[in-house]
mmCIF file of the N, C-alpha and C atoms, coordinates in Angstrom:
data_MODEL
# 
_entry.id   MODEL 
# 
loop_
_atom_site.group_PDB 
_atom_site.id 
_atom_site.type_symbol 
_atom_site.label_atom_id 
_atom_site.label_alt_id 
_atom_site.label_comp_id 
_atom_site.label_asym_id 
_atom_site.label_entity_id 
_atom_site.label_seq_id 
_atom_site.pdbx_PDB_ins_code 
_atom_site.Cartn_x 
_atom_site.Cartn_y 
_atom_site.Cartn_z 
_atom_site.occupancy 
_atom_site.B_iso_or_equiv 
_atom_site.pdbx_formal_charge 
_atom_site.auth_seq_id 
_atom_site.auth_comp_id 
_atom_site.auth_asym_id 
_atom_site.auth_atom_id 
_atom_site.pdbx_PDB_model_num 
ATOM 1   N N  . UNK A 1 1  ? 32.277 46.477 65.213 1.00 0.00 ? 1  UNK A N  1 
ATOM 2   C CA . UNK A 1 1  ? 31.265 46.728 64.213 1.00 0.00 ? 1  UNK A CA 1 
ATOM 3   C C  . UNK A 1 1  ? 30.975 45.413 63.484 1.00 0.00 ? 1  UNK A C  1 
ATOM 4   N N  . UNK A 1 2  ? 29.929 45.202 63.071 1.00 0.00 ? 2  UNK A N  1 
ATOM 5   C CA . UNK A 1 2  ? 29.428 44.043 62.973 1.00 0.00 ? 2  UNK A CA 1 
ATOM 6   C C  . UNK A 1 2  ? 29.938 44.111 60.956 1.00 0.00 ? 2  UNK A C  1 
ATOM 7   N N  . UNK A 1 3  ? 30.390 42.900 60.646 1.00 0.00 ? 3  UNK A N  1 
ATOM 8   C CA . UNK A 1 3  ? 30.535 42.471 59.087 1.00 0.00 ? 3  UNK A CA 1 
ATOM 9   C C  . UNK A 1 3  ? 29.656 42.571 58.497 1.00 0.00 ? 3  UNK A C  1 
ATOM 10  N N  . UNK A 1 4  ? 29.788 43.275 57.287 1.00 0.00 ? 4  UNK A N  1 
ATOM 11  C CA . UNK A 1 4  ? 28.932 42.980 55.738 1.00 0.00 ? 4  UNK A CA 1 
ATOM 12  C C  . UNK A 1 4  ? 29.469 42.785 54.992 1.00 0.00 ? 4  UNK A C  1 
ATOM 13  N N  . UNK A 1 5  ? 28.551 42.503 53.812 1.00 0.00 ? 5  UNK A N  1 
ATOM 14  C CA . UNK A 1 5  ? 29.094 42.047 52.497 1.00 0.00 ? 5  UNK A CA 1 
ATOM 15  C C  . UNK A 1 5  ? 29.898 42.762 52.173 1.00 0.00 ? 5  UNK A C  1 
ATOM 16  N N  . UNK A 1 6  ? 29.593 44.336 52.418 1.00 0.00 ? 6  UNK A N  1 
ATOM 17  C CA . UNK A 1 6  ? 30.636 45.387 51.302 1.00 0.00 ? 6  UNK A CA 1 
ATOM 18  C C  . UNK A 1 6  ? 31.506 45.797 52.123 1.00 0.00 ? 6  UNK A C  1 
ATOM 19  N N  . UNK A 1 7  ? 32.723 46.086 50.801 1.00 0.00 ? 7  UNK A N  1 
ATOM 20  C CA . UNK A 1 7  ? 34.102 46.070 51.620 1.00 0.00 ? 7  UNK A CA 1 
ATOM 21  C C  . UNK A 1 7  ? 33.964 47.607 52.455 1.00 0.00 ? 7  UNK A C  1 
ATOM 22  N N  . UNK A 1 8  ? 34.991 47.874 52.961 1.00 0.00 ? 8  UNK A N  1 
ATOM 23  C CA . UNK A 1 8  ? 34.349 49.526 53.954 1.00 0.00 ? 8  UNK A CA 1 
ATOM 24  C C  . UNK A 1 8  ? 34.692 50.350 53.292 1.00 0.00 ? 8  UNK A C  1 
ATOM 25  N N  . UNK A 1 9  ? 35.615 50.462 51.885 1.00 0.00 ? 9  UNK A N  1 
ATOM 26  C CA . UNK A 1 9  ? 35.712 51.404 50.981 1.00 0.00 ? 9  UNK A CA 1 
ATOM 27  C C  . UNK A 1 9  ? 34.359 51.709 50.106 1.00 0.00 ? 9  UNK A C  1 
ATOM 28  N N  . UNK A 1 10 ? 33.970 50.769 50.176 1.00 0.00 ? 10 UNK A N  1 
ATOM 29  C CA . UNK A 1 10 ? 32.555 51.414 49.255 1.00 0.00 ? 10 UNK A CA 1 
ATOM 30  C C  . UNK A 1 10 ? 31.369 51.148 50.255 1.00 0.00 ? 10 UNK A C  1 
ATOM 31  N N  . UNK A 1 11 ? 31.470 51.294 51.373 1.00 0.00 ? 11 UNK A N  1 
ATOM 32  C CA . UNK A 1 11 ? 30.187 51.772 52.458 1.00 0.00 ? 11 UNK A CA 1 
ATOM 33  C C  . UNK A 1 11 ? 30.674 53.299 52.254 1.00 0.00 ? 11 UNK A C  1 
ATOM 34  N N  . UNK A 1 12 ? 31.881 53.099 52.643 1.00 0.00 ? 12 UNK A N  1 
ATOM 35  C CA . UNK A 1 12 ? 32.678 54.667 52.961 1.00 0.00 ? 12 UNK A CA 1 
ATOM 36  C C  . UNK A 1 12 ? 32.480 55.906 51.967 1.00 0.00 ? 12 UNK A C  1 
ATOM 37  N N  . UNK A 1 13 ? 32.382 55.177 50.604 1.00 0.00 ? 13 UNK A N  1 
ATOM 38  C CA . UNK A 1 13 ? 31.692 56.093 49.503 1.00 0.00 ? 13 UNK A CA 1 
ATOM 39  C C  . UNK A 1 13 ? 30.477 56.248 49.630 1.00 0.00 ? 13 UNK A C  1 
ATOM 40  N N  . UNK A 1 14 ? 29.611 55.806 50.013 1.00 0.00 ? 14 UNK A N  1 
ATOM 41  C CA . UNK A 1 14 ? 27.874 55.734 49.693 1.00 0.00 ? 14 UNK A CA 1 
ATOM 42  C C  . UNK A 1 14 ? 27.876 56.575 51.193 1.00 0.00 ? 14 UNK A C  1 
ATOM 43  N N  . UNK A 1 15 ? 28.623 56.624 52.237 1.00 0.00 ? 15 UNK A N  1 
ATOM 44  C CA . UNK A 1 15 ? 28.542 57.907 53.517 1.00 0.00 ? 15 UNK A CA 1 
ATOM 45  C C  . UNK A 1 15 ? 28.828 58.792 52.703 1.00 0.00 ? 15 UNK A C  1 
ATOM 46  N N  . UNK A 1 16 ? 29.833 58.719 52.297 1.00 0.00 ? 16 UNK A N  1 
ATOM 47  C CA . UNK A 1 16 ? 30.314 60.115 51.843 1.00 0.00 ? 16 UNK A CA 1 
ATOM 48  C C  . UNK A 1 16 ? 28.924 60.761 50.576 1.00 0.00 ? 16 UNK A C  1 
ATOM 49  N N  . UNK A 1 17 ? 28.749 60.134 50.234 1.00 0.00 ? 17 UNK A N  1 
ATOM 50  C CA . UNK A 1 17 ? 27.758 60.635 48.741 1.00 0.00 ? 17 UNK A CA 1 
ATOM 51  C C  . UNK A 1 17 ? 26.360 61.080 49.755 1.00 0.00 ? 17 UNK A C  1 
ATOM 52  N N  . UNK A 1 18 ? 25.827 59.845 51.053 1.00 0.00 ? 18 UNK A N  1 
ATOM 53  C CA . UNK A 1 18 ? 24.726 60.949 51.359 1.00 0.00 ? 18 UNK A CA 1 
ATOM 54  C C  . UNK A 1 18 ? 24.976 61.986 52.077 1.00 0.00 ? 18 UNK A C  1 
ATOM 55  N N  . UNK A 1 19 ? 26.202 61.877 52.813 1.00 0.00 ? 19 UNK A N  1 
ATOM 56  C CA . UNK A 1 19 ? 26.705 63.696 53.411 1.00 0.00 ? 19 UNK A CA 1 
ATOM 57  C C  . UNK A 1 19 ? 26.107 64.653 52.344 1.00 0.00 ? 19 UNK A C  1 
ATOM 58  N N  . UNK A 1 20 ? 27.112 64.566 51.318 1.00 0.00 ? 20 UNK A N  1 
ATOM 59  C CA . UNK A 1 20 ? 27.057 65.277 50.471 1.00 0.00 ? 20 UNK A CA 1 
ATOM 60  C C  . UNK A 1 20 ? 25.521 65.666 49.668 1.00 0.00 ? 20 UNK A C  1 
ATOM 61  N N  . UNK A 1 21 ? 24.995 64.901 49.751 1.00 0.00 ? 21 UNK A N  1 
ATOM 62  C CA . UNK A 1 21 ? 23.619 64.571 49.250 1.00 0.00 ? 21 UNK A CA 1 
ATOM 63  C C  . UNK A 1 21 ? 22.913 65.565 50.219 1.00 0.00 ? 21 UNK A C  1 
ATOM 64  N N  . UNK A 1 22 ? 22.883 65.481 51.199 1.00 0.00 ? 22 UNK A N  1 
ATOM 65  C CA . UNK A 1 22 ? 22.254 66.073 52.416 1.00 0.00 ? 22 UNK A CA 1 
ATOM 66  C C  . UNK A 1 22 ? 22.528 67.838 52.609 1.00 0.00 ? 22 UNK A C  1 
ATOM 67  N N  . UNK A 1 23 ? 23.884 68.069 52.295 1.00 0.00 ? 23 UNK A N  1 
ATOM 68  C CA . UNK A 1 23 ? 24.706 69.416 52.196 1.00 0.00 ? 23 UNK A CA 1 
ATOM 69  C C  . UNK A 1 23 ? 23.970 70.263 51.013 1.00 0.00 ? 23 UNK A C  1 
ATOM 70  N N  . UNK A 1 24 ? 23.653 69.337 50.036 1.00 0.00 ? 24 UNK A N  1 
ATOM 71  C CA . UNK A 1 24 ? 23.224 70.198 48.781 1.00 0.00 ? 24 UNK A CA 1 
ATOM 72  C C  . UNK A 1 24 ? 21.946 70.462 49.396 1.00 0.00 ? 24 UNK A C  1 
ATOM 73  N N  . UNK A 1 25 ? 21.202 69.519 49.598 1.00 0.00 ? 25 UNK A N  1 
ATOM 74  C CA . UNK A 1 25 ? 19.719 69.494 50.045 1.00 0.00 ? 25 UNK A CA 1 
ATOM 75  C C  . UNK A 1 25 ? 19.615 71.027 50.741 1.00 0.00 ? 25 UNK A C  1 
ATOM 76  N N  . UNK A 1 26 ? 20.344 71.051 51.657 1.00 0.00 ? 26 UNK A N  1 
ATOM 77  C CA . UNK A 1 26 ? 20.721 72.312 52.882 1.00 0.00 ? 26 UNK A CA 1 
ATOM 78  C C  . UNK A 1 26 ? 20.617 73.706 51.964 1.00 0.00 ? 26 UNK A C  1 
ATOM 79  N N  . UNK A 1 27 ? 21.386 74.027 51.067 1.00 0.00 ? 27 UNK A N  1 
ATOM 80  C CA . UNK A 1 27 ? 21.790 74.719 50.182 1.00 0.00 ? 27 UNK A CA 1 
ATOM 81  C C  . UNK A 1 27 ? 20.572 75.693 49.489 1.00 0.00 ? 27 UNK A C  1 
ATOM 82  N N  . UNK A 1 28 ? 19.966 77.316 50.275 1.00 0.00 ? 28 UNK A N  1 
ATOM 83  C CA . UNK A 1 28 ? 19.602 78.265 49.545 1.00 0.00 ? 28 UNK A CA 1 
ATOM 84  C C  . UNK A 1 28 ? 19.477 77.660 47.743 1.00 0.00 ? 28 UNK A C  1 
ATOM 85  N N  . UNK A 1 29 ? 17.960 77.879 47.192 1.00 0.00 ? 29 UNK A N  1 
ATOM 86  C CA . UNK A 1 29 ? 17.749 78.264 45.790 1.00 0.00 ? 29 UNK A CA 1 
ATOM 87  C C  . UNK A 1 29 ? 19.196 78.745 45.390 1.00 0.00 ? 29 UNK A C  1 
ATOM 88  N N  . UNK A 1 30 ? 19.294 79.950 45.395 1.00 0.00 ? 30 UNK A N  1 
ATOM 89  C CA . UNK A 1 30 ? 20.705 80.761 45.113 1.00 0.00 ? 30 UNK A CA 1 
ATOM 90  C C  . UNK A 1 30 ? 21.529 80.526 45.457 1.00 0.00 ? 30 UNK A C  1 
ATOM 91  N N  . UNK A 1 31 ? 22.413 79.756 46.180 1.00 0.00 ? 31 UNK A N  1 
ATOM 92  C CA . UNK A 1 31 ? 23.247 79.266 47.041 1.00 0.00 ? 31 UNK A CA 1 
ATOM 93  C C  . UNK A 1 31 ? 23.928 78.553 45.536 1.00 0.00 ? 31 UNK A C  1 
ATOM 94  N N  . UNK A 1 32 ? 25.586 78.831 45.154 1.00 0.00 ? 32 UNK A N  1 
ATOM 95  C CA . UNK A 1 32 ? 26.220 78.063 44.561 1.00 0.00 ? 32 UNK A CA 1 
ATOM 96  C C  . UNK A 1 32 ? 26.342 76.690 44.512 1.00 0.00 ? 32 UNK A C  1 
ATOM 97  N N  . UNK A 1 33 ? 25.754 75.779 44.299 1.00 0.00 ? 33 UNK A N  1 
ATOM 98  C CA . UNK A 1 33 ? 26.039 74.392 44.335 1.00 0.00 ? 33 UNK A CA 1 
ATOM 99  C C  . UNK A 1 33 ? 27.027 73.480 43.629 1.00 0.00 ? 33 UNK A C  1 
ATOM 100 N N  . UNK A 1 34 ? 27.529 74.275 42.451 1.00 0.00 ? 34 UNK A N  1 
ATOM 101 C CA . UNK A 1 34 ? 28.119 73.444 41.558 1.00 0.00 ? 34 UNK A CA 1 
ATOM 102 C C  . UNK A 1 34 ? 29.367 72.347 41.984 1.00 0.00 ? 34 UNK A C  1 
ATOM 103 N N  . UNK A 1 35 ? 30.192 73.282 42.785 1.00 0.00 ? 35 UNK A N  1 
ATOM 104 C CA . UNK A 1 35 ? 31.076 72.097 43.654 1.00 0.00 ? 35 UNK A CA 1 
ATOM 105 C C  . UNK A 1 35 ? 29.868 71.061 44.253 1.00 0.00 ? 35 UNK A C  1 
ATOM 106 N N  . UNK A 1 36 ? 29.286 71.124 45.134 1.00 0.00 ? 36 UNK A N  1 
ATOM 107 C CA . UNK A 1 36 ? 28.674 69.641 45.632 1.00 0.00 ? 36 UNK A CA 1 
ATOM 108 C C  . UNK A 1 36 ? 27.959 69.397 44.699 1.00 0.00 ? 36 UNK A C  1 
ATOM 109 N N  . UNK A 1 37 ? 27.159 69.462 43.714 1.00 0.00 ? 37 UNK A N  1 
ATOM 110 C CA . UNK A 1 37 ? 26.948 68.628 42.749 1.00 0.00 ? 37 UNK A CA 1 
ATOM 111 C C  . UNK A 1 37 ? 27.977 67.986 41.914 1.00 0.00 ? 37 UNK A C  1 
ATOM 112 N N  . UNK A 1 38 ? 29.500 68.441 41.480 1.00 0.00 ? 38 UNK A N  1 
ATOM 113 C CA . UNK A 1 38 ? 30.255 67.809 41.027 1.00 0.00 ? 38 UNK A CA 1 
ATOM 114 C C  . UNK A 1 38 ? 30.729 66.572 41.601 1.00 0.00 ? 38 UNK A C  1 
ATOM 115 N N  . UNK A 1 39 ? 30.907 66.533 42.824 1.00 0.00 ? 39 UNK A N  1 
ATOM 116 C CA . UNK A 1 39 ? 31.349 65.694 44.250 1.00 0.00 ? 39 UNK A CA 1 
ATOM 117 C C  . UNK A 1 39 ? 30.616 64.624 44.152 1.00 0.00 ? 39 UNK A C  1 
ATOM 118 N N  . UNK A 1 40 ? 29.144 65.009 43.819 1.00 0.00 ? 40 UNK A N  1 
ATOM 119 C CA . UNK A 1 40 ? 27.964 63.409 43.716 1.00 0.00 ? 40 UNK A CA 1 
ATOM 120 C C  . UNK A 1 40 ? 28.399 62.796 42.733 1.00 0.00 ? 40 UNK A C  1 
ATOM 121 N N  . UNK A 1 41 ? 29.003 63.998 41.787 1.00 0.00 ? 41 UNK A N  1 
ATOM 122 C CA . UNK A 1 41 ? 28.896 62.813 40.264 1.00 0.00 ? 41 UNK A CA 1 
ATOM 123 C C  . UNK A 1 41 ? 29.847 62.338 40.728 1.00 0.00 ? 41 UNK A C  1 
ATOM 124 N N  . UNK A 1 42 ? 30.943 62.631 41.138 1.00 0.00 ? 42 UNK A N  1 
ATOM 125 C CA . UNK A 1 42 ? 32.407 61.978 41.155 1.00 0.00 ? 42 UNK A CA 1 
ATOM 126 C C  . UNK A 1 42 ? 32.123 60.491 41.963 1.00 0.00 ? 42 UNK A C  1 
ATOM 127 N N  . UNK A 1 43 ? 31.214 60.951 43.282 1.00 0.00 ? 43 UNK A N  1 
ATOM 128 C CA . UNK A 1 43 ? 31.210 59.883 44.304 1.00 0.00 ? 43 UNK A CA 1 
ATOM 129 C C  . UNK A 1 43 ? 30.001 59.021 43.162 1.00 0.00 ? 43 UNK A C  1 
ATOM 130 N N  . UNK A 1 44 ? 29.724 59.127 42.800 1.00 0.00 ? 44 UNK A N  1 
ATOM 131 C CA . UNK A 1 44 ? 28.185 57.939 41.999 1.00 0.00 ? 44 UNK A CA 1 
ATOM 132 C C  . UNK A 1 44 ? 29.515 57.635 41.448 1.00 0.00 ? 44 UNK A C  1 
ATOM 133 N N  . UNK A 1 45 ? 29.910 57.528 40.278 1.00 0.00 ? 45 UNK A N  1 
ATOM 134 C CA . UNK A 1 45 ? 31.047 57.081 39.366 1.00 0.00 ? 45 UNK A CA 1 
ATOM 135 C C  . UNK A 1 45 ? 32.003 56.292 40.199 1.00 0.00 ? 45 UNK A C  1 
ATOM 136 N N  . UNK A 1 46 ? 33.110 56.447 41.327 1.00 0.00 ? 46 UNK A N  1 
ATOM 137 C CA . UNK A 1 46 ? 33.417 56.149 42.161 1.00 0.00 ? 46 UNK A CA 1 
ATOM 138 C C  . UNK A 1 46 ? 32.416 54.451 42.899 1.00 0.00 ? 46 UNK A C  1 
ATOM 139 N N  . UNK A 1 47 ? 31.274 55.000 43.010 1.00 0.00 ? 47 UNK A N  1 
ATOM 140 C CA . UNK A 1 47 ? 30.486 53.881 43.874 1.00 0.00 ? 47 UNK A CA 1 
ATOM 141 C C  . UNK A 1 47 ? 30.074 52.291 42.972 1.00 0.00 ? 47 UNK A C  1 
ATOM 142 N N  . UNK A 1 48 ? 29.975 53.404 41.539 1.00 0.00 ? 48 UNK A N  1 
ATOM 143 C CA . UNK A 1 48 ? 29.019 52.521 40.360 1.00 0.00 ? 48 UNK A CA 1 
ATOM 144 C C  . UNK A 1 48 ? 30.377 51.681 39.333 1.00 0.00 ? 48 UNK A C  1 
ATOM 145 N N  . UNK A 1 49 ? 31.667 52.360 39.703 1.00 0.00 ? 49 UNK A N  1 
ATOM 146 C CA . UNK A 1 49 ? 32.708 51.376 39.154 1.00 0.00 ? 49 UNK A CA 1 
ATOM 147 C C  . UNK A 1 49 ? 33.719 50.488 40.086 1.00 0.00 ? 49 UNK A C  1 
ATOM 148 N N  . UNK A 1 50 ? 33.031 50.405 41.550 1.00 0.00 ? 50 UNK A N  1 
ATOM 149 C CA . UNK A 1 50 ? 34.124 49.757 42.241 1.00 0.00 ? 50 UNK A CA 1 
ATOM 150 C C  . UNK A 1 50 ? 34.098 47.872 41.909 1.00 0.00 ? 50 UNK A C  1 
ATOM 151 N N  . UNK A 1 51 ? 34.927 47.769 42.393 1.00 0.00 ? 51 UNK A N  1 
ATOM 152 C CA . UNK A 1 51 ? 35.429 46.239 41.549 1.00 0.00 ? 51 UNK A CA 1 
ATOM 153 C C  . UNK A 1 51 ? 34.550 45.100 42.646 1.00 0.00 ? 51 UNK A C  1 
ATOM 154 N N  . UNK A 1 52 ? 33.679 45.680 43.176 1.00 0.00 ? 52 UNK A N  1 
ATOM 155 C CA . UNK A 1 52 ? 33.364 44.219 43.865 1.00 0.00 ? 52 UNK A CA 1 
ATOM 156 C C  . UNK A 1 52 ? 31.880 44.549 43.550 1.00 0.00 ? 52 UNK A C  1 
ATOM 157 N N  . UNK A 1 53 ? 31.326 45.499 42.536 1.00 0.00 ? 53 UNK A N  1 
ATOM 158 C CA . UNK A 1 53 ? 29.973 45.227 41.462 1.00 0.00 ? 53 UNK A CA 1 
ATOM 159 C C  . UNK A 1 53 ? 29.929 43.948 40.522 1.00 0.00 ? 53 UNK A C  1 
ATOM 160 N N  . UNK A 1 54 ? 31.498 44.036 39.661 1.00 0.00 ? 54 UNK A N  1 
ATOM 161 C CA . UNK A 1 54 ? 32.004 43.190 39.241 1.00 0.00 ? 54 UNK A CA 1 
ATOM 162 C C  . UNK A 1 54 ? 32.137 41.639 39.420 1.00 0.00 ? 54 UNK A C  1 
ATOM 163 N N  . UNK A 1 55 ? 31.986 41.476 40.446 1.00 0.00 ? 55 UNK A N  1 
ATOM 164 C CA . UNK A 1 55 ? 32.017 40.066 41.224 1.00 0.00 ? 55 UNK A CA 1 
ATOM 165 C C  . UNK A 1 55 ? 30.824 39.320 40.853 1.00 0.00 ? 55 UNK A C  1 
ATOM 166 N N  . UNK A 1 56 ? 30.344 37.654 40.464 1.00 0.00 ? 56 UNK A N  1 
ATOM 167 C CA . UNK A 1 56 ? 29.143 37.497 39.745 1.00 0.00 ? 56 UNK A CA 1 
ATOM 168 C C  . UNK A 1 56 ? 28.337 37.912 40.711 1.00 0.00 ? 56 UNK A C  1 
ATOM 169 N N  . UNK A 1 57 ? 26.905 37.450 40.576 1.00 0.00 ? 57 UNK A N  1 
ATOM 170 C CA . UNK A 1 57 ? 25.517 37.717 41.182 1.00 0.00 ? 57 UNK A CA 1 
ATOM 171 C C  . UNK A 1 57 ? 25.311 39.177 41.867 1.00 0.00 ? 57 UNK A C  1 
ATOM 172 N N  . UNK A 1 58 ? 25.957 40.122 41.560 1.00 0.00 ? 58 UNK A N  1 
ATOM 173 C CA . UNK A 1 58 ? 25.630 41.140 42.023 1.00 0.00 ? 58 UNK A CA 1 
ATOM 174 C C  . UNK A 1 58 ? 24.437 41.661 41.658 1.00 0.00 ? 58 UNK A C  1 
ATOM 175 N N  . UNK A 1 59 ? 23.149 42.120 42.577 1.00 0.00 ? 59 UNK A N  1 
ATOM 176 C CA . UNK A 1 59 ? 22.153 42.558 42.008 1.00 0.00 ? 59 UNK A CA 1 
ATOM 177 C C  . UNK A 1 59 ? 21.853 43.895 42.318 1.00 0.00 ? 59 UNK A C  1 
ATOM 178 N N  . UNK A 1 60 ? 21.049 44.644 41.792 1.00 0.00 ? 60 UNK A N  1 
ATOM 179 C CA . UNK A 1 60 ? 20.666 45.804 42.215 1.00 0.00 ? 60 UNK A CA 1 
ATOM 180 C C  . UNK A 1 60 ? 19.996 45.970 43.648 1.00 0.00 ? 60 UNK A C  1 
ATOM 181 N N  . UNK A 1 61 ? 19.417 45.143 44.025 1.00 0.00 ? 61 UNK A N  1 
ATOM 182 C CA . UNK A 1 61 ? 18.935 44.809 45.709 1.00 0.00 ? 61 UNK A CA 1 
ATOM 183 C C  . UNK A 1 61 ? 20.440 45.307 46.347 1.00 0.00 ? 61 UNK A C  1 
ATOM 184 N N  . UNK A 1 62 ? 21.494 44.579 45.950 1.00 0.00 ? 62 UNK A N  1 
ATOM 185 C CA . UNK A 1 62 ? 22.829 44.745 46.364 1.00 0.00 ? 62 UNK A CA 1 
ATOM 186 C C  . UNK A 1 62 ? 22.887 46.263 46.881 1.00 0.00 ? 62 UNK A C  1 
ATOM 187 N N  . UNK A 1 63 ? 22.531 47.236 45.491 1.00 0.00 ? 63 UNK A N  1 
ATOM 188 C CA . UNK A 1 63 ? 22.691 48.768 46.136 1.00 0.00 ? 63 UNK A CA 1 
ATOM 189 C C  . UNK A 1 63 ? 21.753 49.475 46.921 1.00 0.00 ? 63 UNK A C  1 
ATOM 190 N N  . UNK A 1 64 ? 20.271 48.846 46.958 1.00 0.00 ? 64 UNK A N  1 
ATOM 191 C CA . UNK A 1 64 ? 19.857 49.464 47.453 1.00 0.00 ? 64 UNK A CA 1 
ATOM 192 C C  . UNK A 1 64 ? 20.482 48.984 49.205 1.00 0.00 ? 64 UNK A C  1 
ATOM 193 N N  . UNK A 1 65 ? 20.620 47.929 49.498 1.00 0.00 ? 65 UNK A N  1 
ATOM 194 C CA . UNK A 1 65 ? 21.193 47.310 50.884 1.00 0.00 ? 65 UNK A CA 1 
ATOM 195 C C  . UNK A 1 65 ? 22.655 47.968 51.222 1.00 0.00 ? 65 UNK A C  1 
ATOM 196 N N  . UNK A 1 66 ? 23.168 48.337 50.301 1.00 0.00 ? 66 UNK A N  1 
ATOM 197 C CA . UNK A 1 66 ? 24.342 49.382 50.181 1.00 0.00 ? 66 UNK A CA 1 
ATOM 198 C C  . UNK A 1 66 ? 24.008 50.536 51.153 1.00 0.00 ? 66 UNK A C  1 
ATOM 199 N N  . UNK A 1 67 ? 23.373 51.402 50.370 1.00 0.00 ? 67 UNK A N  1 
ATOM 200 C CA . UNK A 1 67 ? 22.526 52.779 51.243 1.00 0.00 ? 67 UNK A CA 1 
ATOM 201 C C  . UNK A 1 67 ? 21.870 52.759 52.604 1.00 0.00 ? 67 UNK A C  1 
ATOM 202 N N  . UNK A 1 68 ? 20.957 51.545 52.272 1.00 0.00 ? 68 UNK A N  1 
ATOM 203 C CA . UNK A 1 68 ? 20.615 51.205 53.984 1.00 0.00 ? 68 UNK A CA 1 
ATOM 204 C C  . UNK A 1 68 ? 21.511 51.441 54.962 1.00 0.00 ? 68 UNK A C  1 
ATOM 205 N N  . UNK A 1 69 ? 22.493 50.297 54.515 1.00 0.00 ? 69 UNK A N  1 
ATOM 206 C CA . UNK A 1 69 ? 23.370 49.929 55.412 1.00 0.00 ? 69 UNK A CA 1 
ATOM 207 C C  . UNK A 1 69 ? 24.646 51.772 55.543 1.00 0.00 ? 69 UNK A C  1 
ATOM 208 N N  . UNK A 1 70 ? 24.734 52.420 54.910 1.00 0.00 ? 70 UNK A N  1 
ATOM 209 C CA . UNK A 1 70 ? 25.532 53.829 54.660 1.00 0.00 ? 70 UNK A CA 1 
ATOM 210 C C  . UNK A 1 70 ? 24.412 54.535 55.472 1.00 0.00 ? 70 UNK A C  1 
ATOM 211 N N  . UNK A 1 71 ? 23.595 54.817 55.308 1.00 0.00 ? 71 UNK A N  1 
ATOM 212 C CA . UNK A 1 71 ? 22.836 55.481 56.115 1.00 0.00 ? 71 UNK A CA 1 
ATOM 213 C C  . UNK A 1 71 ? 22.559 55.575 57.522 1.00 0.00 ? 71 UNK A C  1 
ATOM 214 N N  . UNK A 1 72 ? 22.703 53.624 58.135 1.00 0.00 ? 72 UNK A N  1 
ATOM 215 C CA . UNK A 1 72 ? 22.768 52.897 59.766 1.00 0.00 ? 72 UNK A CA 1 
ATOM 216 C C  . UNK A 1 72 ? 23.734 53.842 59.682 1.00 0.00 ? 72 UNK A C  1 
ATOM 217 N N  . UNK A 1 73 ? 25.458 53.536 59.234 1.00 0.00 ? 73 UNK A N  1 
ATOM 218 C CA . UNK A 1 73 ? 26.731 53.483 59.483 1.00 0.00 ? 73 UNK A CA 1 
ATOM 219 C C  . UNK A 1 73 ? 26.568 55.630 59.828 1.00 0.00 ? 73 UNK A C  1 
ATOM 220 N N  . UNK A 1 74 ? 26.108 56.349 59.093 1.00 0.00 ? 74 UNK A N  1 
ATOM 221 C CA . UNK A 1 74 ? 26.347 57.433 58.865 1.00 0.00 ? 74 UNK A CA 1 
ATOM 222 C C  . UNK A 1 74 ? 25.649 58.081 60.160 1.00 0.00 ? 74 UNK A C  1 
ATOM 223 N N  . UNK A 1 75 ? 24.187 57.576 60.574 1.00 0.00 ? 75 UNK A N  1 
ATOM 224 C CA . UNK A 1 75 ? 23.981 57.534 61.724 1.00 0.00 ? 75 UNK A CA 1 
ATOM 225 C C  . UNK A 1 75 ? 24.254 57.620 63.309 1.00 0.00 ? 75 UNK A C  1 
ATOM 226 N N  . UNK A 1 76 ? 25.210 56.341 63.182 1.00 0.00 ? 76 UNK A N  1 
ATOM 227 C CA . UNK A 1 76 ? 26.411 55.984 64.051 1.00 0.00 ? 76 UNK A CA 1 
ATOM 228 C C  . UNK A 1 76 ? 27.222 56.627 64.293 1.00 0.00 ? 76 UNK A C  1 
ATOM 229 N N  . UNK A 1 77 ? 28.041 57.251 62.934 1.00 0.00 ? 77 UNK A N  1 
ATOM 230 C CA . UNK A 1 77 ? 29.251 58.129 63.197 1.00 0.00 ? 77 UNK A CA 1 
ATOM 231 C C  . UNK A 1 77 ? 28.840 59.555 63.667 1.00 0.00 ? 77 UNK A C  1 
ATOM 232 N N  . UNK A 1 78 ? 27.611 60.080 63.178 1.00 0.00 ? 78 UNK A N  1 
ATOM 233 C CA . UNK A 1 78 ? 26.914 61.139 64.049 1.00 0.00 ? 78 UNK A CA 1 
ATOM 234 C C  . UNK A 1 78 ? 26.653 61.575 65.465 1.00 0.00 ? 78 UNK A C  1 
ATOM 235 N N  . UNK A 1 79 ? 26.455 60.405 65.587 1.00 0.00 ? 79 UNK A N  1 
ATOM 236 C CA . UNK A 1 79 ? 25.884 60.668 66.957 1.00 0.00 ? 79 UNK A CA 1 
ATOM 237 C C  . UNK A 1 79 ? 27.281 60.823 68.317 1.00 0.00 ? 79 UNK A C  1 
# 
């Protein structure tokens, strides 16, 4: 698998958050959601405090190239 910037713990969160993202989407009007909506907040919080945001020049471009790149990766593991 080819290197990026972000470490694979926080690709690995931003898969996990659009699974989850995707599951709710799925989810009947009526359909209980409150567990997978709790799960996003946990995984956003999780994504939005990992320590290599922290690092200088981090920009918001940074996250959106985050998702891109979670989305290729999530792709991949699908198929």
């Amino acid at each position: 698998m080819a290197r990026t910037p972000f470490p694979d713990d926080l690709v690995e969160l931003q898969v996990q958050w659009l699974r989850t993202y995707r599951e709710l989407a799925r989810q009947p009007a009526e359909a209980g959601t409150a567990v997978l909506r709790r799960r996003l907040i946990v995984l956003s919080c999780r994504i939005e405090a990992h320590a290599y945001w922290a690092e200088p020049n981090r920009s918001p471009a940074g996250r959106v190239e985050l998702r891109r790149l979670a989305r290729a990766r999530g792709w991949v593991t699908a198929a």
